[in-house]
Structure formats: C-alpha cells, structure tokens
N, C-alpha and C positions, 0 to 999 in steps of 0.2 A: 300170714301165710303159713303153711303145713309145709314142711321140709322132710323132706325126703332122706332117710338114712340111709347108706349104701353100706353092702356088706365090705368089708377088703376083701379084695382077690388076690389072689397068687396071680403072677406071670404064666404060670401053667393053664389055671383057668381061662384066662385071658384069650389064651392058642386055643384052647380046646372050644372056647365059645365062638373064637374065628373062624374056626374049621368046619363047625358047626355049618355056621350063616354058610361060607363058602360053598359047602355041600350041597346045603337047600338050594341057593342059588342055581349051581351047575344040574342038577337034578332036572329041571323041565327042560333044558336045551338038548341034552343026548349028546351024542359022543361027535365032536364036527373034526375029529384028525382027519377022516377019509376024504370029506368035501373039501378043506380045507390043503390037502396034498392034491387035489385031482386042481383044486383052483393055481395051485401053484404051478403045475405040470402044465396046463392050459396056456397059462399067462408066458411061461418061457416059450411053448412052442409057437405060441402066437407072437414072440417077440423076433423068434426065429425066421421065421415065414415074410415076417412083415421085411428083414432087413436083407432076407434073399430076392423079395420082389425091388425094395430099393435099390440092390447091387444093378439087379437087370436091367430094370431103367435107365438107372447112371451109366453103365456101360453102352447102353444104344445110344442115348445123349452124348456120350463118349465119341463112339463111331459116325457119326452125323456131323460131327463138326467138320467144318474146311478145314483143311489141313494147309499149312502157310505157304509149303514150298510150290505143290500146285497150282495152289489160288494163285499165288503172284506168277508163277510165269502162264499162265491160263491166259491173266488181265495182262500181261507185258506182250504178247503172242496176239492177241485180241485186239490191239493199240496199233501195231503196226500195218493193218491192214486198213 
C-alpha cells in the first residue's frame, strides 16, 4: 500500500483550517438570527395565549362547580317535603 505522508501542522493551522470549513459551511444558509428571534418571540407568545386561555377555562370549571354549603341544605330542604 502507498502511504500517505502528512505534513505537521501547527495548532494555528489547525484553527485556521476549521474556520475555514466552518465559513464554507455557514456561507449557503444566510444569516437565521432574525427568523430565529421572531421563532423565539412566537413560541413565548404562543405559550402566553395558550395559558391565559387555560386560566379561563379553569376558572368557569371553577365557577360551575356546586358549592357544598348550598348543595347540602338545597338536598336537606328537598327531603323534608
């Protein structure tokens, strides 16, 4: 087999050839902080939304229940007749 000699590299090269590749990579994507902040901004207010419709709910499920002290003298009032 043919083997392959490598040069030595510095640790410097090293960075400088990551940052490279790195670059190349990021380079076709474009810049996503703005999508990326607006998907953020989204997601909270949609988390917002969502737990101000829960509160609402719970509180009419709230209000809808019998209340004890009524209920019972309602059904004890209701017996004696």
């Amino acid at each position: 087999m043919k083997e392959i000699e490598t040069t030595p590299t510095t640790p410097e090269q090293l960075l400088q050839m990551l940052d490279a590749r790195m670059a190349m990579q990021r380079a076709p994507r474009g810049p996503s902080g703005r999508n990326r902040a607006m998907l953020l901004a989204g997601g909270v207010l949609f988390i917002l939304i969502a737990a101000g419709v829960a509160l609402m709910v719970l509180s009419q499920m709230l209000a809808d229940l019998p209340q004890h002290g009524r209920h019972a003298s309602a059904q004890a009032a209701a017996g004696n007749f």
